[in-house]
Gaussian input, Z-matrix of N, CA and C with variables (Angstrom, degrees):
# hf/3-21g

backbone

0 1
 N
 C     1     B1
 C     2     B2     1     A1
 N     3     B3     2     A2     1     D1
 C     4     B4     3     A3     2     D2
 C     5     B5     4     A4     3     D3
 N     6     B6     5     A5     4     D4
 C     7     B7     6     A6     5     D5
 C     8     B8     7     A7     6     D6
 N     9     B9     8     A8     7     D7
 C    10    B10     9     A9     8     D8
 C    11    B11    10    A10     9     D9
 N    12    B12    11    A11    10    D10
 C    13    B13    12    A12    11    D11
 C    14    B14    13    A13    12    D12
 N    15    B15    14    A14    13    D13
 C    16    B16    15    A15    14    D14
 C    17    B17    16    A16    15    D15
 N    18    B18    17    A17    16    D16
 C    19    B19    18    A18    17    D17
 C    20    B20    19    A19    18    D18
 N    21    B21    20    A20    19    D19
 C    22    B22    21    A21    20    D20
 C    23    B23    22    A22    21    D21
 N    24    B24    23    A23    22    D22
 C    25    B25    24    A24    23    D23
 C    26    B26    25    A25    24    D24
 N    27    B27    26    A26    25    D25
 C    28    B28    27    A27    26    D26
 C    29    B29    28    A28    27    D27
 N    30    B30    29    A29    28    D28
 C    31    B31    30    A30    29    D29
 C    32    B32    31    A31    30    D30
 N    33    B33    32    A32    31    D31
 C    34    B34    33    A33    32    D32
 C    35    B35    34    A34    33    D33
 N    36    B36    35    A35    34    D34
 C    37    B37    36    A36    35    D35
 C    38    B38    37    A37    36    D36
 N    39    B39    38    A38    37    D37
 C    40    B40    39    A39    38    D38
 C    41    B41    40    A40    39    D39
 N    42    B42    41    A41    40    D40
 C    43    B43    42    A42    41    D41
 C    44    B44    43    A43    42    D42
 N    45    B45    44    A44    43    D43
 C    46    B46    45    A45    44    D44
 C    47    B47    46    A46    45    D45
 N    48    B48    47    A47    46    D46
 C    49    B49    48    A48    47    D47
 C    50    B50    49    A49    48    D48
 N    51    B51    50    A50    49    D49
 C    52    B52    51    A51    50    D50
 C    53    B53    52    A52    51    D51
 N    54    B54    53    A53    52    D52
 C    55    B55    54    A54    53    D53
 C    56    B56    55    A55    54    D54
 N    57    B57    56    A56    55    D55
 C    58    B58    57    A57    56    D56
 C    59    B59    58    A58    57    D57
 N    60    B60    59    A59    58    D58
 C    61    B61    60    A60    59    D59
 C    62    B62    61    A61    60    D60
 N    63    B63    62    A62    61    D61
 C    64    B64    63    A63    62    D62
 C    65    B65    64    A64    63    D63
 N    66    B66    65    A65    64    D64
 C    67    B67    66    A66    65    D65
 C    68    B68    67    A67    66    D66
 N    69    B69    68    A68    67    D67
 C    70    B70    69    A69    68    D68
 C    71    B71    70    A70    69    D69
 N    72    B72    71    A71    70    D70
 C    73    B73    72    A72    71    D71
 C    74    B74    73    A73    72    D72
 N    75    B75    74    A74    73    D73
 C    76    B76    75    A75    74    D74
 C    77    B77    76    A76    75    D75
 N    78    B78    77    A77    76    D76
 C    79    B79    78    A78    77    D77
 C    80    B80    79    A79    78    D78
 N    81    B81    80    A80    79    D79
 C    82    B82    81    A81    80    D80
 C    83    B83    82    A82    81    D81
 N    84    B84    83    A83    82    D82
 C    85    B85    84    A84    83    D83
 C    86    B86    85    A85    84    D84
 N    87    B87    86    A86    85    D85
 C    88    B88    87    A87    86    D86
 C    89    B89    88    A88    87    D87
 N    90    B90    89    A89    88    D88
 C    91    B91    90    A90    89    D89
 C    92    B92    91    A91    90    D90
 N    93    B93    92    A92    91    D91
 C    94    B94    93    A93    92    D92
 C    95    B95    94    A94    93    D93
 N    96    B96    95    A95    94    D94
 C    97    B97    96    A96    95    D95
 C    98    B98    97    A97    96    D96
 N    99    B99    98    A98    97    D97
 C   100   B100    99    A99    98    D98
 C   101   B101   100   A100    99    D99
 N   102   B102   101   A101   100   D100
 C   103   B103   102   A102   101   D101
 C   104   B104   103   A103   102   D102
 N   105   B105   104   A104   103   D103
 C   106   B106   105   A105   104   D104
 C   107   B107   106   A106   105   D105
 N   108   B108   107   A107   106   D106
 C   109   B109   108   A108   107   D107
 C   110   B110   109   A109   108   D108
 N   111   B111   110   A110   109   D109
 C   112   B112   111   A111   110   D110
 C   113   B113   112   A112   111   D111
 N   114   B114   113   A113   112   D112
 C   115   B115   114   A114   113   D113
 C   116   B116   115   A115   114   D114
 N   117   B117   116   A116   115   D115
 C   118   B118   117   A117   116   D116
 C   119   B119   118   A118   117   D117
 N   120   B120   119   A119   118   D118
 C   121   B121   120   A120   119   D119
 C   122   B122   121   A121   120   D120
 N   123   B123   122   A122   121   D121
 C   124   B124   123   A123   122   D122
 C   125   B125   124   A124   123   D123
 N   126   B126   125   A125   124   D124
 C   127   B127   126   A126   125   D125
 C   128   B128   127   A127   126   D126
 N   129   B129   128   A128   127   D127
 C   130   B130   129   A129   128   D128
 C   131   B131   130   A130   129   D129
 N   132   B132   131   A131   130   D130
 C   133   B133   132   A132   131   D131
 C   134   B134   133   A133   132   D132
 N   135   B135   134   A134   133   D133
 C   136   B136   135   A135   134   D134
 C   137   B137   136   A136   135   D135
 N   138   B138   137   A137   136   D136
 C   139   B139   138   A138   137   D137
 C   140   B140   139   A139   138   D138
 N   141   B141   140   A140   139   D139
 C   142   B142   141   A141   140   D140
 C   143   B143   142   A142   141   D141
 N   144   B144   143   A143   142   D142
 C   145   B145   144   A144   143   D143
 C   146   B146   145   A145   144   D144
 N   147   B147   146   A146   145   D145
 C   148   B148   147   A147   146   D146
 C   149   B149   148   A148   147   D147
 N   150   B150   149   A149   148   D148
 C   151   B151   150   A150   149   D149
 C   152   B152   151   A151   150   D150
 N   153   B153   152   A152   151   D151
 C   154   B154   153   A153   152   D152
 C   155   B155   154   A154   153   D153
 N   156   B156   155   A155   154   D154
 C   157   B157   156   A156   155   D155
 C   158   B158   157   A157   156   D156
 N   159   B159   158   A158   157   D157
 C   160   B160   159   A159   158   D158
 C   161   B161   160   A160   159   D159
 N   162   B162   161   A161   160   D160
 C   163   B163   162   A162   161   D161
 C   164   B164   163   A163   162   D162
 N   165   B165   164   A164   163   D163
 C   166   B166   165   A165   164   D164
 C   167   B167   166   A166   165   D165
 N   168   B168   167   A167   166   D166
 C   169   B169   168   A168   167   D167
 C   170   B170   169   A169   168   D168
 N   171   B171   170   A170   169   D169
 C   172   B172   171   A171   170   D170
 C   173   B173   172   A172   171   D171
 N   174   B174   173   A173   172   D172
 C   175   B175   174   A174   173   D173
 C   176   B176   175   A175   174   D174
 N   177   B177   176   A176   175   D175
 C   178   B178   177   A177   176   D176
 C   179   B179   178   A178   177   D177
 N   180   B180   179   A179   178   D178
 C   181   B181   180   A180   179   D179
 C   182   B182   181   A181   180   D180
 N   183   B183   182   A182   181   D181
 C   184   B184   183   A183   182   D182
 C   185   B185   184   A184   183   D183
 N   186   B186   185   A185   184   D184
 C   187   B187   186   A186   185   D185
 C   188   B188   187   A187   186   D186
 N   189   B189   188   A188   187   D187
 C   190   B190   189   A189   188   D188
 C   191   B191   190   A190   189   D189
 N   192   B192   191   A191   190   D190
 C   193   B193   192   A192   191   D191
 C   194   B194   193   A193   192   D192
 N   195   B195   194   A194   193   D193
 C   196   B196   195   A195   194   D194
 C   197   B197   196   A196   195   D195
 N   198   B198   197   A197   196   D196
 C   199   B199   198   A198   197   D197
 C   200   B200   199   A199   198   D198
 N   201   B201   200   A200   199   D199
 C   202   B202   201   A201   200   D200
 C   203   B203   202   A202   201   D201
 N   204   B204   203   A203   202   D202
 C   205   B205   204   A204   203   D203
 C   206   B206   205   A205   204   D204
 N   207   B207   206   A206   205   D205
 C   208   B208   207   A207   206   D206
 C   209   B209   208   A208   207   D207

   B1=1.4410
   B2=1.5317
   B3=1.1586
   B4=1.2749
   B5=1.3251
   B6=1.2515
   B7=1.4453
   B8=1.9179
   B9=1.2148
   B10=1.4262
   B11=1.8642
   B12=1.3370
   B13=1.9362
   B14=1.3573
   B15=1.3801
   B16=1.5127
   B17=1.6124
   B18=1.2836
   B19=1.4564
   B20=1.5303
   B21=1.1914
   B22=1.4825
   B23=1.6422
   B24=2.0336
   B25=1.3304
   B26=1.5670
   B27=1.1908
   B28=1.7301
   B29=1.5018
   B30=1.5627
   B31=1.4651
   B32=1.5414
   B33=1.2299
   B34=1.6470
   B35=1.9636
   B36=1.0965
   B37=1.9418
   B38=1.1667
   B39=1.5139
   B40=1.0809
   B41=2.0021
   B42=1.6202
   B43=1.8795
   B44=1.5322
   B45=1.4626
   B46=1.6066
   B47=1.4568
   B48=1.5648
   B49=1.1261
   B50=1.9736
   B51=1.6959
   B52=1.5149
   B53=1.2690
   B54=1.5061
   B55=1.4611
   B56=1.4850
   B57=1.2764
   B58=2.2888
   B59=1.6940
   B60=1.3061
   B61=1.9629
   B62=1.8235
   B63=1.4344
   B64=1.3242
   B65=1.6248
   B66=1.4342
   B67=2.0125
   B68=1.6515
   B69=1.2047
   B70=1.0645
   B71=1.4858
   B72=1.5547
   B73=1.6070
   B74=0.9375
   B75=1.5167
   B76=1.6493
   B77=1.6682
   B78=1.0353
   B79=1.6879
   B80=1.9285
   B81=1.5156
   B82=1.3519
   B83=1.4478
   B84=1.3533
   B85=1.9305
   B86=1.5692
   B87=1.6156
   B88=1.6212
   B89=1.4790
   B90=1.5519
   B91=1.2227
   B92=1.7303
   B93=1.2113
   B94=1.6378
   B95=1.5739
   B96=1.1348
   B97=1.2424
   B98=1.5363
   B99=1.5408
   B100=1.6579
   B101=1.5591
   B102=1.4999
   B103=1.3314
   B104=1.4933
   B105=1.6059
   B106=1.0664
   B107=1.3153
   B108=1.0304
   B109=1.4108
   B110=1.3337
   B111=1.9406
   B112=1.2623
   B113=1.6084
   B114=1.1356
   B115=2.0758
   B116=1.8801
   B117=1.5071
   B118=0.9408
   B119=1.8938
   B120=0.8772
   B121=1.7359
   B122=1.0619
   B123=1.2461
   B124=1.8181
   B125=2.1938
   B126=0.5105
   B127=1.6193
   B128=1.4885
   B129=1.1182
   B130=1.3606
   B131=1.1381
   B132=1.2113
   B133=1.2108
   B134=1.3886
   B135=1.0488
   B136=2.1009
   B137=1.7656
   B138=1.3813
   B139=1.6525
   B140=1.8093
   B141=1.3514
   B142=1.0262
   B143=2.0216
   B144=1.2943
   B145=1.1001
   B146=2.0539
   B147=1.6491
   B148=1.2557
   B149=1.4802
   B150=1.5195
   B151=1.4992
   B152=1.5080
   B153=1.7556
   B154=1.3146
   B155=1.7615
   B156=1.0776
   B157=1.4671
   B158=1.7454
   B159=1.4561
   B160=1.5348
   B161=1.6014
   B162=1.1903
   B163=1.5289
   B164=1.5329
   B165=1.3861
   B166=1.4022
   B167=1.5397
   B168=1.6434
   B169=1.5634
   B170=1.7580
   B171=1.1408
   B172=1.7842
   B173=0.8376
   B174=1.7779
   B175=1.2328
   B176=1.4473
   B177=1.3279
   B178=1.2075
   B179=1.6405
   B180=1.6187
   B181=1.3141
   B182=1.3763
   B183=0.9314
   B184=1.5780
   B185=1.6520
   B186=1.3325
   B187=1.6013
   B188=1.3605
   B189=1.6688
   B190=1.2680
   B191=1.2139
   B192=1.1714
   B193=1.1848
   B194=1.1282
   B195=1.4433
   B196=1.7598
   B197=1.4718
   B198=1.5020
   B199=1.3913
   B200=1.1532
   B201=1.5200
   B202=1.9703
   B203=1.4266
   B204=1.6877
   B205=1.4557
   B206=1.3316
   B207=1.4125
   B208=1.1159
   B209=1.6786
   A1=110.65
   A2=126.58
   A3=127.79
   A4=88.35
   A5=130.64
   A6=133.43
   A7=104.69
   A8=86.70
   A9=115.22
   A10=110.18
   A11=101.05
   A12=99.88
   A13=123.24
   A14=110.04
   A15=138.08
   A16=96.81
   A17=134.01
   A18=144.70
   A19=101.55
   A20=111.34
   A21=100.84
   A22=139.90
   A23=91.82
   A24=91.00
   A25=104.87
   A26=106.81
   A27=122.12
   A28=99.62
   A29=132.85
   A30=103.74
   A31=118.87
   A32=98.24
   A33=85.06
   A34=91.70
   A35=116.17
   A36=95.06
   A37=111.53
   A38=142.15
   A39=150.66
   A40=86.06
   A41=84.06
   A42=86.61
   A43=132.59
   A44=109.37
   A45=146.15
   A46=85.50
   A47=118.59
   A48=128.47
   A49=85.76
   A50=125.71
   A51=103.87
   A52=102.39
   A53=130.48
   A54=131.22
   A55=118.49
   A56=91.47
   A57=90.85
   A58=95.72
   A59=99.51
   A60=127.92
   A61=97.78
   A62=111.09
   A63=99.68
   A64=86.68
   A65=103.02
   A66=94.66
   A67=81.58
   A68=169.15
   A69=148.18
   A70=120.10
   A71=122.52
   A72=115.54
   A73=86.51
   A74=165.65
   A75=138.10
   A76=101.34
   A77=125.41
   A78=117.41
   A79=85.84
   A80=115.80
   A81=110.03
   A82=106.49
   A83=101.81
   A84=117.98
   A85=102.21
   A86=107.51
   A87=131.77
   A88=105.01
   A89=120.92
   A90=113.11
   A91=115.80
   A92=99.29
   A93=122.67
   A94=88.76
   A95=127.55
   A96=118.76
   A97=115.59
   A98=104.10
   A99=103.07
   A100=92.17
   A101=130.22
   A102=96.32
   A103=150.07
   A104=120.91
   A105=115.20
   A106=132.90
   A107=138.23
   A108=169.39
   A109=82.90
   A110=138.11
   A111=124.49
   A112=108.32
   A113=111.32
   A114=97.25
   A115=94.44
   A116=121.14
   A117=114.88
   A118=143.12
   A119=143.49
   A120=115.93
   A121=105.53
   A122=127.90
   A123=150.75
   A124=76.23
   A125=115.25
   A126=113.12
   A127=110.59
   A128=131.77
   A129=121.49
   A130=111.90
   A131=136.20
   A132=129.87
   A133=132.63
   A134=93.72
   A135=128.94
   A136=97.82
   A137=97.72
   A138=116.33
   A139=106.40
   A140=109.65
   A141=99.61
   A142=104.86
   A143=114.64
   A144=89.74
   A145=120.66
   A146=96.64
   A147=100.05
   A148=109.93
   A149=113.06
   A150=130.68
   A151=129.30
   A152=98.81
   A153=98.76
   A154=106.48
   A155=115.49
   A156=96.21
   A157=102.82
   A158=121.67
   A159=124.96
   A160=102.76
   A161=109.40
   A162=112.64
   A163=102.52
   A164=116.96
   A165=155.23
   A166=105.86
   A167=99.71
   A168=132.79
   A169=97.02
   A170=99.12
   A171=110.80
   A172=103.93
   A173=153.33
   A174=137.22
   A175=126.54
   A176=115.55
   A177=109.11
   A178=151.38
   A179=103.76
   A180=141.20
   A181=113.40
   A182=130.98
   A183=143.01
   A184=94.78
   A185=120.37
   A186=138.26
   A187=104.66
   A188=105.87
   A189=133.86
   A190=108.24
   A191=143.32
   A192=159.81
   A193=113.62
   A194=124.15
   A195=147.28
   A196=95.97
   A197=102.72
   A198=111.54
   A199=130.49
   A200=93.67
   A201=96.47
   A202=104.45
   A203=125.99
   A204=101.11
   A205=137.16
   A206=122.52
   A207=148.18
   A208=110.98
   D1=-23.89
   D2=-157.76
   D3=-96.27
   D4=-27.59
   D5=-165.07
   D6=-62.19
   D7=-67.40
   D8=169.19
   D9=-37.47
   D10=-71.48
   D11=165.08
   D12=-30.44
   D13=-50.13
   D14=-167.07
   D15=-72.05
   D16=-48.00
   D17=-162.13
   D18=-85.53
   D19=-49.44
   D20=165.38
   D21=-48.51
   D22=-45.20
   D23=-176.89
   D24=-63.39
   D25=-51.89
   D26=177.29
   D27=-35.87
   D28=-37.95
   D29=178.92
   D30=-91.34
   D31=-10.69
   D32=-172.82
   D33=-93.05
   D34=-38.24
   D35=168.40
   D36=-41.02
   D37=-39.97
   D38=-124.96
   D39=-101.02
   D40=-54.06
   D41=-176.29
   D42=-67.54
   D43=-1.53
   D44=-158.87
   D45=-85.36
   D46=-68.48
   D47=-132.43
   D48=-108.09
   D49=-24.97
   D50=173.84
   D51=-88.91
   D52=-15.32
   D53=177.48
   D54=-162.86
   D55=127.09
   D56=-144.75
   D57=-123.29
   D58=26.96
   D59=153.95
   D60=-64.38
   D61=129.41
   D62=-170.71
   D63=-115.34
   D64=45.68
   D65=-179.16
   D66=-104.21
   D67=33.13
   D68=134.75
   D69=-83.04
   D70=-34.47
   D71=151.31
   D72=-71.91
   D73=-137.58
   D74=-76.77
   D75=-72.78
   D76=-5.24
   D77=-179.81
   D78=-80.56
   D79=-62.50
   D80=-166.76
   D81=-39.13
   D82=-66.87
   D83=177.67
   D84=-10.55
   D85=-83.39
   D86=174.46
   D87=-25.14
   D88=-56.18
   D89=-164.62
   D90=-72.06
   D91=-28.93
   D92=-176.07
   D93=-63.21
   D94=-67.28
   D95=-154.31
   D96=-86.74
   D97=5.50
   D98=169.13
   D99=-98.56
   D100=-50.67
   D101=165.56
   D102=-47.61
   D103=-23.33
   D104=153.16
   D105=-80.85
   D106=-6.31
   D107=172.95
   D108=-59.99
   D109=-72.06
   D110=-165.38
   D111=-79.34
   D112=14.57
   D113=-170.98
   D114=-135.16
   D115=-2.09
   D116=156.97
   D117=-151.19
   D118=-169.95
   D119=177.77
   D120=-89.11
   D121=-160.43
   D122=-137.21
   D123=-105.93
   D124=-91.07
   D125=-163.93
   D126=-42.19
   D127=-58.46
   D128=174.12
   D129=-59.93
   D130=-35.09
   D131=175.21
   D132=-44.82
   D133=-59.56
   D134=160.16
   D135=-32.24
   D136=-73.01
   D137=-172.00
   D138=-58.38
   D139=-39.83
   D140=-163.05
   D141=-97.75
   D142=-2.23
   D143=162.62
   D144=-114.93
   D145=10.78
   D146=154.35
   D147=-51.66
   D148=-62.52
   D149=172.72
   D150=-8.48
   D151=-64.86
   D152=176.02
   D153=-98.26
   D154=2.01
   D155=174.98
   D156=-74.97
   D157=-39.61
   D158=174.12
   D159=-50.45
   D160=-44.99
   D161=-165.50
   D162=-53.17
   D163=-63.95
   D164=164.83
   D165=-9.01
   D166=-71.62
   D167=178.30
   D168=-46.61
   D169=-73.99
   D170=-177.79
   D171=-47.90
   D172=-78.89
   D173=-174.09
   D174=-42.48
   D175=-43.82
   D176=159.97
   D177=-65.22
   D178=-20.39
   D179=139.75
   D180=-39.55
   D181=-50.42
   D182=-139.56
   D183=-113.10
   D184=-38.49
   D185=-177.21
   D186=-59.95
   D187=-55.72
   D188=-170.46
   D189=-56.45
   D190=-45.65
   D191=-123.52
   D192=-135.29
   D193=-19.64
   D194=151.46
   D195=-53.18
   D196=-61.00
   D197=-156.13
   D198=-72.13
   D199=-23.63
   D200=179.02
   D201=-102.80
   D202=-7.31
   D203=147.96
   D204=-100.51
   D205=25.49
   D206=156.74
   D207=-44.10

């Protein structure tokens, strides 16, 4: 699992720096929130994708911060 965490951050740095257009997170964003949009109502939704965008934020925070004292 960690591998996988690790491969992600590594691709989206990777996509920053070959294309540093930030319309590919807001397409993900969009998609995230039309999927919850079908599995929950207008208020949880709100709440719940504040949720993982913090979550989101923090892992990458936390990645970041592995990485540059590595």
């Amino acid at each position: 699992m960690t591998n996988i965490v690790l491969t992600c951050y590594i691709l989206q740095k990777f996509l920053h720096v070959v294309d540093n257009d930030e319309s590919l997170l807001d397409k993900m964003d969009r998609e995230l929130i039309e999927q919850h949009d079908n599995t929950r109502n207008t208020q949880q939704n709100k709440y719940a994708n504040r949720l993982d965008c913090n979550i989101r934020d923090q892992i990458v925070n936390h990645m970041s911060a592995d990485y540059e004292n590595k």
